[in-house]
C-alpha positions in Angstrom: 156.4 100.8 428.6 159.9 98.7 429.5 163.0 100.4 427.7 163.1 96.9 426.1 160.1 97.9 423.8 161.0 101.4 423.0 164.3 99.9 422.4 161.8 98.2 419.8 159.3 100.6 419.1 162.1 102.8 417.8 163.5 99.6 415.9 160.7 99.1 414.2 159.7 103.1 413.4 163.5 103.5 412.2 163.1 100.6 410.0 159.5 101.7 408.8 161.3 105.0 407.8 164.1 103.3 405.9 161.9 101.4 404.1 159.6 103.7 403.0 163.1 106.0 401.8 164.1 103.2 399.8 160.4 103.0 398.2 160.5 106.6 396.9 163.9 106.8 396.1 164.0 103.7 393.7 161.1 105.2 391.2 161.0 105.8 387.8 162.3 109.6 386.5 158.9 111.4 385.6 157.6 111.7 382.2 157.9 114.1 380.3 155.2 115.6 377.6 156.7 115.4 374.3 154.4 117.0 371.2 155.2 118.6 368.2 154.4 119.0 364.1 155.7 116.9 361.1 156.2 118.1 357.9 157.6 116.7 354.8 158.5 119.3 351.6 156.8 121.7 353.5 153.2 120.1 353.8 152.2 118.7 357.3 151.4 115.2 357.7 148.8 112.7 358.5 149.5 108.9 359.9 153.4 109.6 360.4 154.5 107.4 362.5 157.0 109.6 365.3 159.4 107.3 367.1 161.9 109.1 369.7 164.6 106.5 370.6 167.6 107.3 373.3 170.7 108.6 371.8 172.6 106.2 373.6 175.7 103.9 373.0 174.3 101.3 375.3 170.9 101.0 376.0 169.5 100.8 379.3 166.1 100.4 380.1 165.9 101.4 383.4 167.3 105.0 382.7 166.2 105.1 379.0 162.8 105.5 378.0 161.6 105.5 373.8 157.8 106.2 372.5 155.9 106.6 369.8 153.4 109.2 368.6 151.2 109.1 365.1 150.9 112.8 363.1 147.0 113.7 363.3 145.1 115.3 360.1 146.9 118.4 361.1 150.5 117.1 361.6 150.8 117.0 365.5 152.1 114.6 367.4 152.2 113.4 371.0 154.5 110.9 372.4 153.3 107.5 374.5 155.6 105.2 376.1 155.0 101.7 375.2 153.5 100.8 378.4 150.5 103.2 377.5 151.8 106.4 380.1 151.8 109.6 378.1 155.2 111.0 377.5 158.9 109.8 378.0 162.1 110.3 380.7 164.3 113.1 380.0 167.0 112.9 377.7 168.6 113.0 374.1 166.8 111.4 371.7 166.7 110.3 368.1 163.6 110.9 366.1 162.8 108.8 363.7 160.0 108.9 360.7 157.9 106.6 358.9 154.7 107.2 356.4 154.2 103.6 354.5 151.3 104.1 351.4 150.3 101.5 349.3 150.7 101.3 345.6 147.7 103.7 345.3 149.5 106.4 347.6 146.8 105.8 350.5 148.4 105.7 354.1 148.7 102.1 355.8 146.4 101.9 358.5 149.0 101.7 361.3 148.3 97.8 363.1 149.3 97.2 358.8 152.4 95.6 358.6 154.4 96.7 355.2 155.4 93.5 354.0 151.9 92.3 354.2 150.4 94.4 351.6 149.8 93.3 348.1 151.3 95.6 345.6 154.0 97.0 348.0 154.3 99.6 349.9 156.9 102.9 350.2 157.5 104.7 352.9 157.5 108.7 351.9 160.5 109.5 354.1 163.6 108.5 353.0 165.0 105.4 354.3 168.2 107.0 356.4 164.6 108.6 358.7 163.7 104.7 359.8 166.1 104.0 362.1 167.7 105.6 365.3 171.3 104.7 364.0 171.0 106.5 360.7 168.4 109.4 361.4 169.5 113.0 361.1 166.9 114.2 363.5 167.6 114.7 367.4 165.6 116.4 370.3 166.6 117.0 373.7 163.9 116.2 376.2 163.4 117.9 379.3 161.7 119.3 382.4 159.3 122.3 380.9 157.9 122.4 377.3 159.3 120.0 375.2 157.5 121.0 371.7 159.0 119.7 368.4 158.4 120.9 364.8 160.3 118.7 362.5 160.5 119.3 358.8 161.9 117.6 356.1 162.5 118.3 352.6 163.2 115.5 350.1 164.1 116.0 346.5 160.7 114.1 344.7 163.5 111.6 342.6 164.8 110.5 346.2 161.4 110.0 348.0 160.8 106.7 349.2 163.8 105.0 350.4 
């Protein structure tokens, strides 16, 4: 072999390499398992719809993931990104809350959209639990066990915001 091509064997291995660094380096953070209970006055609940947004001032997707989760007949949770992977990135998070019943007090199935229902709807959490800006409720998510058990108590006059 000439030194002209191991000058460019090497070339080409060295740029193989660099590539392949870049590749690896440039990948999502893992996800992380989130799962937990929900309770509300005491009494865990079914079809509450979990939503853990990033506790961020400006949001980034890129570094900042957000999921969703629905309580099971026994209150547990378990948090999916969007895209369908189980989990989400590390990080702080706000947790929000929403259980929308109809007029009878039956649980919206959850492809229901509220303001399509006849008769109206109410959410059983208070209205402040809807949103990531005015929720009281935090988690920190991170490498290890990231198990939640949220409960909130809500005077029956105020339920419903």
């Amino acid at each position: 072999m000439s030194l002209w091509s191991r000058r460019r064997a090497r070339i080409v291995l060295w740029n193989l390499i660099l590539a392949v660094s870049l590749a690896v380096g440039c990948g999502k953070p893992p996800m992380r398992q989130v799962t937990g209970t929900v309770s509300l006055n005491g009494k865990l609940v079914e079809h509450c719809k979990v939503g853990f947004f990033p506790d961020v001032t400006e949001f980034n997707p890129d570094r900042h993931g957000f999921g969703f989760g629905v309580t099971d007949a026994q209150g547990r949770f378990t948090i999916q990104h969007p895209q369908g992977e189980q989990g989400i990135w590390s990080g702080d998070y706000k947790v929000t809350f929403t259980l929308w019943v109809d007029s009878k007090g039956k649980a919206l199935p959850m492809e229901t959209k509220p303001s399509e229902v006849e008769g109206g709807v109410k959410n059983l959490f208070p209205a402040e639990y809807e949103a990531p800006s005015t929720t009281p409720e935090s988690a920190s998510v991170g490498a290890g066990e990231n198990s939640f058990n949220f409960s909130v108590t809500v005077p029956a006059a105020s339920a419903g915001g």
